[in-house]
Structure formats: C-alpha cells, structure tokens
N, C-alpha and C positions, 0 to 999 in steps of 0.2 A: 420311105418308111414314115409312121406316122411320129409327131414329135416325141420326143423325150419328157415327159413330167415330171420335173425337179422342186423339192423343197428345201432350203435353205435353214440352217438353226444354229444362230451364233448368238451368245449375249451382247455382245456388240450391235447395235443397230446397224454403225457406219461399214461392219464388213459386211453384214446381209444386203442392203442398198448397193453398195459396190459391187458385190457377186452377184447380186440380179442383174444389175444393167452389164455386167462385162459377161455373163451364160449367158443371156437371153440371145438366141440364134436363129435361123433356120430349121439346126435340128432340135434345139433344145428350149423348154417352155416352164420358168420359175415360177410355178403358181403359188408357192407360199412362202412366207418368211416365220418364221417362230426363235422365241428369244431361248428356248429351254427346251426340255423330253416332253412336258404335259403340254405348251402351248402345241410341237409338233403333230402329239396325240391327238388334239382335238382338229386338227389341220385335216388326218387321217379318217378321222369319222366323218370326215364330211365331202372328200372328195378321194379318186384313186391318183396316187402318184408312183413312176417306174423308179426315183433314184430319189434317196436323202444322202445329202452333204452337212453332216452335222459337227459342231467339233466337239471333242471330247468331254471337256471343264465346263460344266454347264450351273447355276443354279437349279437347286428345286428337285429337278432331272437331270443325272449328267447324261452324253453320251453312252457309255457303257446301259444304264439301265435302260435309256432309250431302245436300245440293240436289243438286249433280253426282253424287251416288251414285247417289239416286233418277231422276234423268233420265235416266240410264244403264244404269239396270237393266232387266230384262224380266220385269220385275212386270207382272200381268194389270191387275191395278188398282191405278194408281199413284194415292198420297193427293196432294190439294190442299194448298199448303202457305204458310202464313201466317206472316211472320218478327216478331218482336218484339226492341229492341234500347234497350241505356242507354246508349250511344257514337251520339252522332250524328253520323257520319261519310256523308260525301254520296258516297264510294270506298266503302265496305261497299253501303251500300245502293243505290248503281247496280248494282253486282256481280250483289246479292242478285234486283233487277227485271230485270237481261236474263237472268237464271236462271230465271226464272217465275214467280215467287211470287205469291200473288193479292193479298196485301194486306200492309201493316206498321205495326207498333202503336209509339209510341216511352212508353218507361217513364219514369215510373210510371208504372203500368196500369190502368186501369177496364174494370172487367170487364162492367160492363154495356152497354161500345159495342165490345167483344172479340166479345162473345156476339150481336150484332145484328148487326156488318161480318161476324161467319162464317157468322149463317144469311142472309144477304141476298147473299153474295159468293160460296156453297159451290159453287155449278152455272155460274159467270162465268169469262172468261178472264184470262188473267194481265193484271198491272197494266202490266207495259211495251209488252207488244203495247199496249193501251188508249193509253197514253199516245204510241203513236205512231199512231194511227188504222189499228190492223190489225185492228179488232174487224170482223165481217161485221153486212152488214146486213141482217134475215131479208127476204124478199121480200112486198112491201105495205106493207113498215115504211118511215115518214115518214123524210126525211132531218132532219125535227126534233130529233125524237126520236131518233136517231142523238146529231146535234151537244148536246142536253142527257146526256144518258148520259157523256161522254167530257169534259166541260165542268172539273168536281170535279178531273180528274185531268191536266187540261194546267195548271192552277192548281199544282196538287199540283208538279207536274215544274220549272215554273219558278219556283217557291219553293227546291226542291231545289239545283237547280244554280246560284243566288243566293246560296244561303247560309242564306236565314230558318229557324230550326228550327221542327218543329211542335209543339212544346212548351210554347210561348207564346201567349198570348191574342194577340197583335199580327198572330199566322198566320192564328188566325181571322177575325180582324175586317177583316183584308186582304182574305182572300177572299173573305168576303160583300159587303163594300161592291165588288170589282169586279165581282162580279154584278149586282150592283144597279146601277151604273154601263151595261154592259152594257144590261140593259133601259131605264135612262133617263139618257141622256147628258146632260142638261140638271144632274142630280145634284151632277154633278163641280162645276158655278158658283157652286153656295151648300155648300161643302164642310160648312161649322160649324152653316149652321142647317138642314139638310136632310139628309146623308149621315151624320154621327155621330151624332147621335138615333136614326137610322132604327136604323144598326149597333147605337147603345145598348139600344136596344127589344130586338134581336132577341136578345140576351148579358145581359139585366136589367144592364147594367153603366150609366154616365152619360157622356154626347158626350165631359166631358175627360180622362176615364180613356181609351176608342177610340180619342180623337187622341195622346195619351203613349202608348198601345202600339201604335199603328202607328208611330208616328215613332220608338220603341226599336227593334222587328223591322228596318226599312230601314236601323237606325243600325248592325242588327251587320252585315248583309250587308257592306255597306261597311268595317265591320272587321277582316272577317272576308279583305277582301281578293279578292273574287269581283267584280272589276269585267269581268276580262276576260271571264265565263261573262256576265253582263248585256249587254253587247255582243254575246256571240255571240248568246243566245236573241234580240235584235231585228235580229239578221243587218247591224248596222254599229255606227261606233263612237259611243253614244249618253252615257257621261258617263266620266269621269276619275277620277280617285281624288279627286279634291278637288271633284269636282261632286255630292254625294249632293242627289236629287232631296226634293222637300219630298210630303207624305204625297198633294194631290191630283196633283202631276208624275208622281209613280208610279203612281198607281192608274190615271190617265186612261192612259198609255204601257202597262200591262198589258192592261186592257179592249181598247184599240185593237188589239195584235196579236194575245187572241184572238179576235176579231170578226175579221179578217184570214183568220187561219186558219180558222176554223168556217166561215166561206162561201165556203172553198175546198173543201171537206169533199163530198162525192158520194155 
C-alpha cells in the first residue's frame, strides 16, 4: 500500500523532531511538523495528508478546535486523526472522542506502540462511535468477533469516566485480569494464587507488585472523587465514598457488566 501521510502538531519542538525520526518508516511518511491548529492548517492547504497526531493543549489553536475545523471542512480527503495529551483530563478527552478521533496516546510517549496503534487503526472508525457499539458489522461476520473487537475499548471507557489514568501499570493489569476473569469466572476465587501470577506472567512483573498496583489505580479513582460516574457506568448506586471496593470487588463488578452488555450486543 502506498505510504501513510502523517503530520505531527506539538508545541514542543523536541517531541515533533522525536516523533518524526522514531514514525518515519516504510509504511509511514512525516511530511509535516506544526507548532499549533493554524500552523497544521496551513500544512493542509498546501499538501494532502491521511493521519494527524496532534496533541490536545495547543497555543493559538488547541487540538479540539483543530478537529472541528477539519470536520467542518470540505476537504476531499479528510486525514484520520490521532490525539496525544500530557493533562489527563477525562473533559478534554471526551470532548476529543465525540469529535472522532481514532485513537489517544497519553505522554510520555513510545513511539513504538504510536507507530503500531496508527498502522493497525489507520482504515478503523472513530474510537467513540466503538466505544458505544456504533461500529457496523460486515455481513457473515460472527457476532464474536464483533463483541472481541469493541471489548479493549468499553474497558478503555470505563476506566475513563472512573477516573483510573492510563499511565499507570495498575490500568493495565486491571484490564487484563478482567479479561481473563471474563473467560474464566472461577479466577476471581483464588484472586492471589491464580489471577496475579497469571497478570504477573503476562507484564514479567511478580503477583505483589499486580496486587499494590491495582489496589493504587482503584485508590485514586476514589480520590479522585468519581464515585458518582461509578454508579452511573453500573446504572445504580453501587458504593459511597467511603466504600472503595477491594481489587477482587472490582474486577468481578466490571467483568459482570461487560458480560452484561456484550451479550446484549446483535
């Protein structure tokens, strides 16, 4: 296929130079760097590009109005657009997803899962459609394989609206173990000698490192003050501000409601 045309938009010079020389690939081709939305803009009028990696917090032009510009516009070929962000703020970045964005990287950055989420996401729908089951599903296709597809990113969503940043290993280890809870409910019973090893294996980390950074990740939620969004994502009111659930209460109450929801899925 022919390469990928990427533009770059950080105020930072040193991460647009970094993220040029660490994309530029085979399949992927950085033709521009922009400090802001208006430097991008004028990038746009002058050549076509398939993806922007812009981040959010911009001078001038942030990200956001960048997006509404290009949604707006009647560009023959609007580029896909990948937000990257050092504010982890769960109001940007909802913003940012009912605006279309296909994916979001939070900084610091590694460029080597930048460069694999954009060639494996480049031709995919936006991540908010996904995350509310508005992806189509081609005809013959398994409604399986539908509910795995969309699985990553309803995790993703209520991690978001909780509170858990995904900056932390506690994010990850959360979400695999409810996967794996998922496929085997029995899991959840021997939390210590069965579910954190398993998690440890899969992170080369050890069972009581997985269990201190799960039980950190749930501890800031709850500091964070997002009790009332935990109540909404399970649609009643399931704990208080002084009820922080312990590492298997949550896992097992996430697993449940997406199992809930996935086999309501068509």
């Amino acid at each position: 296929m022919d390469k990928i045309k990427l533009i770059i938009v950080d105020s930072d010079l040193t991460i647009c130079e970094n993220a040029k020389v660490a994309l530029n690939c085979d399949e992927i081709d950085v033709v521009g760097i922009a400090n802001n939305g208006l430097q991008c803009i004028e990038l746009l009028n002058t050549i076509s590009v398939d993806v922007i990696l812009t981040e959010l917090m911009l001078p001038t032009m942030d990200g956001n109005m960048l997006i509404d510009y290009i949604n707006n516009s009647d560009m023959e070929h609007k580029p896909k657009i990948f937000a990257m962000t050092g504010i982890l703020s769960d109001a940007i970045l909802t913003v940012a997803l009912k605006k279309g964005i296909i994916y979001y990287f939070i900084k610091p950055l590694d460029y080597t899962i930048i460069k694999q989420v954009i060639l494996e996401k480049y031709a995919d729908i936006p991540l908010w459609d996904k995350l509310n089951n508005k992806q189509p599903v081609a005809k013959g296709e398994s409604t399986s394989k539908s509910k795995m597809q969309i699985l990553d990113e309803k995790i993703s969503k209520i991690f978001i609206m909780i509170g858990i940043p995904a900056n932390i290993n506690g994010y990850q280890y959360l979400r695999y173990a409810i996967k794996l809870v998922m496929e085997d409910r029995a899991l959840i019973k021997n939390i210590t000698k069965q579910l954190y090893p398993l998690v440890a294996k899969e992170f080369a980390s050890s069972p009581s490192k997985v269990e201190k950074a799960m039980r950190h990740a749930i501890g800031l939620a709850w500091s964070r003050g997002k009790i009332e969004n935990i109540n909404e994502v399970f649609g009643f009111k399931v704990y208080g501000p002084k009820d922080k659930p312990s590492n298997s209460e949550f896992v097992a109450l996430v697993a449940d409601k997406l199992m809930h929801d996935l086999s309501e899925v068509r």
